[in-house]
C-alpha positions in Angstrom: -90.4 31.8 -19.1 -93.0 31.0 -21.6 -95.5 33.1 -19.9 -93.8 35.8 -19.1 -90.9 36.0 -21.6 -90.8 38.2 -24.7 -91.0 36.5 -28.5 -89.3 36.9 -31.4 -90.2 35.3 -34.5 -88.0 34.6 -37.8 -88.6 32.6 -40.4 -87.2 29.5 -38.9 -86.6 30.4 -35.6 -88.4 31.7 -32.2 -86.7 33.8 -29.6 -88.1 33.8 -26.3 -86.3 36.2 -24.2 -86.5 36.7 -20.2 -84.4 39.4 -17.7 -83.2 37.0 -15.0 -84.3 38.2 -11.7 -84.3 35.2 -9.9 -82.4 34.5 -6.6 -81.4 30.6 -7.3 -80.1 31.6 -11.0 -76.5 33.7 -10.8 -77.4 37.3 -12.1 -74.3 37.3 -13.8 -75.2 34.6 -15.6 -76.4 34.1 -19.2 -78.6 30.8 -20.1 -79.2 29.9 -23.4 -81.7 26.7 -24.4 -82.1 25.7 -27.9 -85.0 23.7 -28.2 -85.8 20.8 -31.6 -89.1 19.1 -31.7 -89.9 15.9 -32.8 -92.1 18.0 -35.1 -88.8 19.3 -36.7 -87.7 15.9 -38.0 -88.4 12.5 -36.4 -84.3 11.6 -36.8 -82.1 12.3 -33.9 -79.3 13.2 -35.9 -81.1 15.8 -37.7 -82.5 17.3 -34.9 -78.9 17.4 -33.0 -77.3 18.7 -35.9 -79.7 21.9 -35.9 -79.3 21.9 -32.2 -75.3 21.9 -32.8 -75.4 24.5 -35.5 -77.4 26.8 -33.0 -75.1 26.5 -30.6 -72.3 26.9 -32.5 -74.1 30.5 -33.9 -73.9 31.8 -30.3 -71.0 31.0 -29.7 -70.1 34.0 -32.0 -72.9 35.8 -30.5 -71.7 35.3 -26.4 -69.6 38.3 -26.0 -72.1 41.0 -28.1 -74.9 39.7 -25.0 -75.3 41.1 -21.7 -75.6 39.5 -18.9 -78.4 38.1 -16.8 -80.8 37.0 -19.8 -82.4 33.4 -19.9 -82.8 32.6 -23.6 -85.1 29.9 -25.4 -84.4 29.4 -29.0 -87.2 26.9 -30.9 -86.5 25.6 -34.0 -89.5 25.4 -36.6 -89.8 22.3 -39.1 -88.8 24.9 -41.8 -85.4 24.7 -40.7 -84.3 21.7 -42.3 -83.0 23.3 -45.3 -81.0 26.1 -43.9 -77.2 26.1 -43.1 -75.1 27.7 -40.5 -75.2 31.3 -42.2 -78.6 31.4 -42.6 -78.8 30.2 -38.8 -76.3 32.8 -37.7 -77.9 35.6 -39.3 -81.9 34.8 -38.1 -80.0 34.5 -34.6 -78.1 38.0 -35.1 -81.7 39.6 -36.1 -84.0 38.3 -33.5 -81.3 39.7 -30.9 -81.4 42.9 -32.6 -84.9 43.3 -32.4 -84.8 42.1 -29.2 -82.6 45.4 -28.5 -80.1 43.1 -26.5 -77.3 42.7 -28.7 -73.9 45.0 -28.4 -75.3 46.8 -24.9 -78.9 47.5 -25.7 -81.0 46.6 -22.4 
């Protein structure tokens, strides 16, 4: 995935996209990791409240994606200071320059 993936870069997040093709992952299937370094913040609960604010973004986000993509978001230490807007929106721009949101493949 790292390797091989495609990355997106935003001002306080990374996408790292990659087409399933797999035969142990479902091809119906879309994965989504969100990933929060120690780097980030050294407190747990600031680092899982990113983490929840992510998730909660694509949530929104699921039924705009196709199917079959493994997705790796990684939150950079900048992100401290942003809110779930500001989270929803990066997320809705790295997956349009990914050209996977609303159909595109």
């Amino acid at each position: 995935m790292y390797q091989r993936g495609r990355r997106y870069h935003a001002a306080h997040l990374l996408l790292r996209i990659f087409w399933s093709t797999q035969a142990q992952a479902a091809p119906e299937a879309l994965r989504v990791a969100v990933v929060v370094s120690q780097k980030v913040s050294k407190r747990a609960v600031a680092r899982n409240r990113l983490r929840r604010q992510i998730q909660a973004g694509f949530q929104t986000l699921l039924p705009r994606l196709p199917a079959g993509l493994l997705l790796v978001i990684t939150v950079k230490p900048t992100a401290l200071e942003c809110d779930y807007h500001q989270f929803l929106q990066e997320l809705e721009q790295l997956l349009a320059n990914a050209e996977v949101l609303d159909g595109h493949s």
